[in-house]
N, C-alpha and C positions, 0 to 999 in steps of 0.2 A: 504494500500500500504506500510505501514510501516514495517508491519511485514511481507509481501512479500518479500520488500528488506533486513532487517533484517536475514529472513531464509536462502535467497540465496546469502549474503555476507559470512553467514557460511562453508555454503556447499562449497561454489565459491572461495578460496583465494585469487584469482587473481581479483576477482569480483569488482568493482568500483559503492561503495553503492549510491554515490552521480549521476552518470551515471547512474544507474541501476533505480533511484527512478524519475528521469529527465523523459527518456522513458518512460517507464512503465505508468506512469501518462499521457503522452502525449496520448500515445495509450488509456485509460481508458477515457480520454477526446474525443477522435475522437471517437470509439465506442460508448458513451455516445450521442453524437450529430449527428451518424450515425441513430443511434434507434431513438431519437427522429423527428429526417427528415423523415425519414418513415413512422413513426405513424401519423405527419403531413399528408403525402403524401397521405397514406390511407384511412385517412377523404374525400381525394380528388377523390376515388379512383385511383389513380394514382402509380404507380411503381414509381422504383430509376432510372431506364433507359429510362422510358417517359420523366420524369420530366425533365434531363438531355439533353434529344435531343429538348425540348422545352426550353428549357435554352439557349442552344448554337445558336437555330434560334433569341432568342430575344436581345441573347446580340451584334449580328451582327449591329443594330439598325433598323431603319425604311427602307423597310418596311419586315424586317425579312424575308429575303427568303437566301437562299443557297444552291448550288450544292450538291448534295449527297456526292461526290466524299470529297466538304471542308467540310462537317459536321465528315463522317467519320476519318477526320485527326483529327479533332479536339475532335474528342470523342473516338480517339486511336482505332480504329475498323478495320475492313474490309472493300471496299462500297458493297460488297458484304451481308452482315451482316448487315449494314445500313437499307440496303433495306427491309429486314422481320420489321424492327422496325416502318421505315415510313409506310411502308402497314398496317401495327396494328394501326398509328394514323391518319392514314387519314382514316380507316374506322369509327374512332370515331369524325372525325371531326375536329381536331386539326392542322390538316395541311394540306395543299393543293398541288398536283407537276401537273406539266403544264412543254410543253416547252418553253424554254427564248425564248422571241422577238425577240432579235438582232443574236441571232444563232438557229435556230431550231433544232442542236442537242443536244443541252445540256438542261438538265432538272432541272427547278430549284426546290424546293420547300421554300412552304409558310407557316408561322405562320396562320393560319385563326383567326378570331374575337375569337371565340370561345376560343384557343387551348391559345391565348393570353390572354383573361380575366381568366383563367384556371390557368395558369402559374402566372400572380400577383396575385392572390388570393393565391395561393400557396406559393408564397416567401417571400407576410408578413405575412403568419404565419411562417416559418423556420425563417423568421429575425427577431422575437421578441421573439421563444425559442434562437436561440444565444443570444439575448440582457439580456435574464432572467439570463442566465447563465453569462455573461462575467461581467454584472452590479453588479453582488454579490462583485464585487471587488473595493476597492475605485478609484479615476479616473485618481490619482499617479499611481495607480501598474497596470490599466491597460493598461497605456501609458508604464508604463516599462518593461510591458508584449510583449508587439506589440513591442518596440522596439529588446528586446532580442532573439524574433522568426524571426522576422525580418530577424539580425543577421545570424540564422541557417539557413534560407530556403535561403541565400542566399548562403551559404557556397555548398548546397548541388545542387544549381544552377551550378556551375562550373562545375560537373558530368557528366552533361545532355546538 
């Protein structure tokens, strides 16, 4: 990355190498921990958009169920689009849709046992390639790490 930033401080005049190197690194870090979620994932056989809509029923909490309609918002979608995804996992098992009790129009869906022991086996391994990586750092830098991302994602909060 050094001499990435180095080339294009050249080229660049205007270029702000200290900026340029910030970036560039962050992105080579999320890449980095993109691939390796994946290659987790795929042990699991599981995609990046299973794993995710299993994610968002589990972190609802107990007993993990949600409307299509809030999953969809929550995973920036369509519910339109939703729908092809939960039909792929509830033919696998992973999830269950029924309609709610207290309205019989509305359709909830369910985390099933399955789709649930699926999804923790799944995210301790993602939480222990993060831990490999962020551990390399001593436990100073990475509290001052966390603090100073901190800082930026909150900057970039106000945006949104």
């Amino acid at each position: 990355m050094d001499a990435h930033v180095e080339l294009w401080a050249g080229q660049l005049p205007g270029l702000d190498p200290e900026v340029e190197g910030i970036t560039v690194r962050m992105q080579v870090l999320t890449r980095y921990l993109e691939r390796r979620r994946e290659a987790v994932l795929a042990e699991y056989g599981l995609q990046l958009w299973e794993f995710k809509t299993l994610h968002m029923l589990r972190r609802g909490g107990t007993p993990y169920r949600e409307t299509p309609g809030g999953l969809a918002k929550q995973l920036g979608m369509s519910a339109a689009a939703l729908t092809n995804r939960l039909d792929a996992l509830e033919r696998r098992g992973f999830i269950e849709r029924a309609h709610d009790r207290d309205d019989r129009r509305k359709v909830v869906a369910t985390l099933t046992r399955s789709g649930s022991d699926l999804w923790e086996r799944a995210i301790g391994d993602i939480s222990r390639v993060e831990e490999e990586l962020v551990h390399q750092l001593p436990a100073a830098d990475r509290t001052r790490l966390d603090d100073l991302l901190r800082q930026l994602v909150l900057i970039t909060e106000k945006d949104f």
